[in-house]
Kinemage of the C-alpha trace (Angstrom):
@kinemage 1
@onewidth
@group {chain A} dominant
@subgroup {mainchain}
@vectorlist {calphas} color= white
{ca unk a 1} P 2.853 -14.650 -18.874
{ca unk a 2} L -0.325 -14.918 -16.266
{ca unk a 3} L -3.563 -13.200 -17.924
{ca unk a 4} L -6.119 -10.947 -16.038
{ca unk a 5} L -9.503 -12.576 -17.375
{ca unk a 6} L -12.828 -10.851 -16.218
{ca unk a 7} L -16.370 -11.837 -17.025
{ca unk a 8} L -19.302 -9.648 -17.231
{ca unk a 9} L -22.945 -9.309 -18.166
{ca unk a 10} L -26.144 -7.790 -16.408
{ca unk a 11} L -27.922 -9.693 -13.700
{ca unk a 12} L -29.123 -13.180 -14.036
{ca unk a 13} L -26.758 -13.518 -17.468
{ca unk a 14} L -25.455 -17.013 -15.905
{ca unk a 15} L -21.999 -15.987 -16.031
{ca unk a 16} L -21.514 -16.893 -11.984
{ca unk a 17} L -22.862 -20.411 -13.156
{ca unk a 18} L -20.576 -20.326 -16.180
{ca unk a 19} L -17.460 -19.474 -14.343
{ca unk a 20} L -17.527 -22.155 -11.497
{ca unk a 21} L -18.134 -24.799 -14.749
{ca unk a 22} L -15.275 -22.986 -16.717
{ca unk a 23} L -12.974 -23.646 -13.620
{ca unk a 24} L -12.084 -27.585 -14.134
{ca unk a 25} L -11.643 -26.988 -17.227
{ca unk a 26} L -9.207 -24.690 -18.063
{ca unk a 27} L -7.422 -26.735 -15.035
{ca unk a 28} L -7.551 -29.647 -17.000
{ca unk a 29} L -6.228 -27.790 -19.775
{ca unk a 30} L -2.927 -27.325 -17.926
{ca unk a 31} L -3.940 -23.739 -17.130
{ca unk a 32} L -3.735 -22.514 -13.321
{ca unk a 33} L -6.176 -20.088 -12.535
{ca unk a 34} L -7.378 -18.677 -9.455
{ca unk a 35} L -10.894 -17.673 -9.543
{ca unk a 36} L -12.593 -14.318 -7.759
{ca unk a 37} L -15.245 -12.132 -7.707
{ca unk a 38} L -16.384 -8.808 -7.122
{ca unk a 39} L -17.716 -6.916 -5.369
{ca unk a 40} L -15.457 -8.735 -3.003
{ca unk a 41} L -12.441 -11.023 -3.209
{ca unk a 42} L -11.048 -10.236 0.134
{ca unk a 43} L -11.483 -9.814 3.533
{ca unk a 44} L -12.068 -5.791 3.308
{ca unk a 45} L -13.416 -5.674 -0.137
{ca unk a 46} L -16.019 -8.472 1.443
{ca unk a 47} L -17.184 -6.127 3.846
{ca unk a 48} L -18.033 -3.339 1.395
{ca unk a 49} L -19.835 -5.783 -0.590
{ca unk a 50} L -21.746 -6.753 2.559
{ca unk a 51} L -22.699 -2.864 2.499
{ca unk a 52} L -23.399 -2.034 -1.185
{ca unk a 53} L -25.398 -4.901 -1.434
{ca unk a 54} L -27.703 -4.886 1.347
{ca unk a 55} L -31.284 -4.704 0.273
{ca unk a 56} L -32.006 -1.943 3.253
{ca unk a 57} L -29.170 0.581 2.180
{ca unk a 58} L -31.908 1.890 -0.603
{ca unk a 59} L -31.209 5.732 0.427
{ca unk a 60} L -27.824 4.913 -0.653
{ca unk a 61} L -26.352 7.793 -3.030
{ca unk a 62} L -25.402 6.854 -6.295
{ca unk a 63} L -21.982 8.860 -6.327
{ca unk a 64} L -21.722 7.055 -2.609
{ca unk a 65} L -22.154 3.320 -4.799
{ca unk a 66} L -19.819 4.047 -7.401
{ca unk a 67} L -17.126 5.304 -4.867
{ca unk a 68} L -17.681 2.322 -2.969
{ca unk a 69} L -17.676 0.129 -5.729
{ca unk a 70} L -13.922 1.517 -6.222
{ca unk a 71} L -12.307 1.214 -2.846
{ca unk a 72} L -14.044 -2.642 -2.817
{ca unk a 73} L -12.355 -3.182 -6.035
{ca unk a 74} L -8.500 -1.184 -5.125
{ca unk a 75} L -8.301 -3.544 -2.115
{ca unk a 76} L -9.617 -6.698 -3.789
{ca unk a 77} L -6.470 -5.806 -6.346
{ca unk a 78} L -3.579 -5.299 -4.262
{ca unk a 79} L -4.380 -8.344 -1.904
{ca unk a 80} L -5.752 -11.219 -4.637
{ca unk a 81} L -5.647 -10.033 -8.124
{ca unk a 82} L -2.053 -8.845 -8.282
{ca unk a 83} L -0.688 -11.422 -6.250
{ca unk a 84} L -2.271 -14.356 -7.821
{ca unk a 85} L -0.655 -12.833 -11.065
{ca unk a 86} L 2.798 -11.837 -9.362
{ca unk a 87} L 3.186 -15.517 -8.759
{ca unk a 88} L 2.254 -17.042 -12.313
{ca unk a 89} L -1.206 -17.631 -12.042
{ca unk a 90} L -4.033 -16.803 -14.857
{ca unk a 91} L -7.206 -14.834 -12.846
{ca unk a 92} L -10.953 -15.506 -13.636
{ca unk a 93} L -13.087 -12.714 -12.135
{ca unk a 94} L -16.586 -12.511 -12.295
{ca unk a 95} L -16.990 -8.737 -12.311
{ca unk a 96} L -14.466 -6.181 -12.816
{ca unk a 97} L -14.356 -2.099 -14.159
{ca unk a 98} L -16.858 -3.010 -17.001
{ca unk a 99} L -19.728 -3.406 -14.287
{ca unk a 100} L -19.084 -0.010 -12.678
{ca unk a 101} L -19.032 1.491 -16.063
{ca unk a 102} L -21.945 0.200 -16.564
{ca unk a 103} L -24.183 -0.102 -13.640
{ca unk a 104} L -23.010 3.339 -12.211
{ca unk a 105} L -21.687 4.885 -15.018
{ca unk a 106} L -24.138 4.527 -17.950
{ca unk a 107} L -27.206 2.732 -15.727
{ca unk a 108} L -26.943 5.521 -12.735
{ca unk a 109} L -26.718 8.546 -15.309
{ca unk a 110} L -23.006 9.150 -13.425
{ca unk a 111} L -21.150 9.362 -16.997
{ca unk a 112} L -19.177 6.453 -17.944
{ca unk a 113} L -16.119 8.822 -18.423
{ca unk a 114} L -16.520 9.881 -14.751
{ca unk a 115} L -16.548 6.305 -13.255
{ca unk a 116} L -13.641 5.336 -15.394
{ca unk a 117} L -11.755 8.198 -13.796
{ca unk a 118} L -12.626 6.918 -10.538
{ca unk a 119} L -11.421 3.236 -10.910
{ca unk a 120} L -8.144 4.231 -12.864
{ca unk a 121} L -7.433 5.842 -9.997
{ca unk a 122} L -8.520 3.313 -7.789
{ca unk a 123} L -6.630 0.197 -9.803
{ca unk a 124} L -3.593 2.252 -11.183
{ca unk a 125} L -5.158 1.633 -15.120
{ca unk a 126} L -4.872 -1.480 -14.814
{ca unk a 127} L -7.649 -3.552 -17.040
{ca unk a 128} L -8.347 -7.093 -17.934
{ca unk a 129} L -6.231 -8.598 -20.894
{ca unk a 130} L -9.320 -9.887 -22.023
{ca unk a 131} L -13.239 -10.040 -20.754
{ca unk a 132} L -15.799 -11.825 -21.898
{ca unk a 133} L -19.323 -10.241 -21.815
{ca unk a 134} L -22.857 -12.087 -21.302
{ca unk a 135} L -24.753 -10.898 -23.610
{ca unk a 136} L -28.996 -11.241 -22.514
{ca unk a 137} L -32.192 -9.260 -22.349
{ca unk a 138} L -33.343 -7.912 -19.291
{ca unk a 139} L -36.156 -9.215 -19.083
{ca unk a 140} L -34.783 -13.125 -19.513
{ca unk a 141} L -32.012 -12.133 -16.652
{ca unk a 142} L -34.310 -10.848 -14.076
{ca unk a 143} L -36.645 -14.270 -14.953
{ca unk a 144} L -33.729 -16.554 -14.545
{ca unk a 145} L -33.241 -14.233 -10.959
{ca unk a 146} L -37.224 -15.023 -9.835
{ca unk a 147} L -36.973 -18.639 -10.647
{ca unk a 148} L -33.499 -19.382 -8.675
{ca unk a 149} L -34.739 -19.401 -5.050
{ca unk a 150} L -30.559 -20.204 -4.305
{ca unk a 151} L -29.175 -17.064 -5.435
{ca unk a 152} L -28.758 -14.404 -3.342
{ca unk a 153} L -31.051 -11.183 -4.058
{ca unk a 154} L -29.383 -7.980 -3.704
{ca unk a 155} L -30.291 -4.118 -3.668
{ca unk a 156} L -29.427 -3.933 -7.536
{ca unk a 157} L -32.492 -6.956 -7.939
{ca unk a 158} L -34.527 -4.923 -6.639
{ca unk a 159} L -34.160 -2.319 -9.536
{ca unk a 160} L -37.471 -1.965 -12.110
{ca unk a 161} L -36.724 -3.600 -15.555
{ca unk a 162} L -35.707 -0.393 -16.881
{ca unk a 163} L -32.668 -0.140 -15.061
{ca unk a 164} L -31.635 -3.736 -16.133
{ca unk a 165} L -32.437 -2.617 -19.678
{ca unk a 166} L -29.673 0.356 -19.280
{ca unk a 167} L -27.320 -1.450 -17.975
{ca unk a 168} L -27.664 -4.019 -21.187
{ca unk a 169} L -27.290 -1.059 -22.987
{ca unk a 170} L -24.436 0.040 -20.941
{ca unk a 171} L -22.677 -3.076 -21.620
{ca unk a 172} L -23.474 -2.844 -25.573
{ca unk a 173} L -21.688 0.683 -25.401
{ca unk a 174} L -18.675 -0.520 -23.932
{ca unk a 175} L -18.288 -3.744 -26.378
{ca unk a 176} L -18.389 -0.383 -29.060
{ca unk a 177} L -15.749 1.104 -27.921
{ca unk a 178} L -13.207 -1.670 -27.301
{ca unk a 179} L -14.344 -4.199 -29.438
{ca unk a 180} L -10.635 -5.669 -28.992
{ca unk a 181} L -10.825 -6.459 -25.548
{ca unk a 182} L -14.546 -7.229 -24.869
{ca unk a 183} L -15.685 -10.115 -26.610
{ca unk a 184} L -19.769 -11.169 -26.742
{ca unk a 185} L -21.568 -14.050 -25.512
{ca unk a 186} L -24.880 -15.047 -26.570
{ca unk a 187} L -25.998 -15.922 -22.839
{ca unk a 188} L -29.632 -17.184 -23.873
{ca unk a 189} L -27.985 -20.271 -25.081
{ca unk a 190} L -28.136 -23.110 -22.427
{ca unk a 191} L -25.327 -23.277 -19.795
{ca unk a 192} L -23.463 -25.693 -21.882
{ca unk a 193} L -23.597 -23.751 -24.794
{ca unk a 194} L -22.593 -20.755 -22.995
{ca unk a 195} L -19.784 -22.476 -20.849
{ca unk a 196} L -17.965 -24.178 -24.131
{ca unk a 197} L -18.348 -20.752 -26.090
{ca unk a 198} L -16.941 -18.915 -23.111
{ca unk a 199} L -14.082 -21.984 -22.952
{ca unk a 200} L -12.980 -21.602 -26.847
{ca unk a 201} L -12.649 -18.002 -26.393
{ca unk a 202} L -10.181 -18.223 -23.490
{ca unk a 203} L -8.386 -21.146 -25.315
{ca unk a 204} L -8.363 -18.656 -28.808
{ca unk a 205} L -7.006 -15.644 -26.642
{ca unk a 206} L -4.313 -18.091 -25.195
{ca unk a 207} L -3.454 -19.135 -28.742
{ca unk a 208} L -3.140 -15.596 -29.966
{ca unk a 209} L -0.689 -14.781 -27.202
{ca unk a 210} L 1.114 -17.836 -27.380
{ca unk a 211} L 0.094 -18.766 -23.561
């Protein structure tokens, strides 16, 4: 049975990092995985992300960002994410539900019941078997953004620290309430740490599931 895996965490939590090291080696593992992200994942949900994200779009409504968020994500579903699993494969996606919950949701002031209602719609309830969540201050993530000149800076970078701070918080409030599903990551451990921590819990879920 092919698992939807997503991870999460607020900006600069290394979990983009993480991921592309988790890759090989779940592969070697004898898992196959196809690997995403949002916002984006396909050719349409691309092009929202190209919008949402641009640094210039700073009128941009927040109702307008969390409905965009949506549609990105409903099409990035029904043309990679359900395939991928319709034809046996395991999905890693950096960035799922979770991060509209809590950007928009909690962050925004939107209500996370009111952005859940939103992308239930949008993904027809479906959630990730299991995520893993990146668990780091804001003020270390937005210091790991300034020093990597590689990584692309977005309209959400460009948020004070006190935004950052409630979407940490955001995050915390979700782990709360489904404790089950979301598990936590201490992300101020070094990459290594991080990426064999994120690597025994994927193994552990596997093992509980007998995958």
């Amino acid at each position: 049975m092919p698992f939807f895996i997503t991870i999460e965490g607020p900006d600069g939590s290394g979990k983009t990092t993480v991921a592309q090291r988790l890759m090989p080696l779940l592969q070697q593992a004898g898992h196959s995985f196809v690997y995403t992200r949002e916002p984006g994942g396909s050719e349409i949900a691309e092009q929202i992300r190209s919008i949402v994200l641009d640094r210039h779009n700073t009128k941009m409504d927040r109702k307008t960002e969390a409905l965009l968020y949506a549609a990105s994500r409903r099409q990035h579903l029904i043309e990679t994410i359900m395939p991928a699993l319709q034809t046996g494969h395991h999905v890693l996606c950096d960035r799922f539900i979770d991060s509209s919950l809590a950007y928009q949701g909690y962050a925004r002031g939107l209500g996370i019941e009111a952005v859940l209602d939103i992308n239930l719609f949008a993904t027809e309830h479906r959630l990730p078997d299991l995520t893993l969540y990146f668990d780091v201050d804001a003020e270390t993530g937005l210091a790991r953004i300034r020093a990597n000149d590689q990584r692309e800076v977005n309209r959400l970078d460009l948020e004070a620290s006190a935004f950052h701070q409630r979407v940490r918080e955001g995050y915390l409030e979700l782990v709360r309430r489904d404790p089950k599903r979301i598990r936590v990551l201490d992300a101020s451990l070094s990459i290594d740490q991080v990426v064999q921590a994120a690597y025994h819990e994927i193994q552990a879920f596997f093992k509980e599931h007998g995958a």
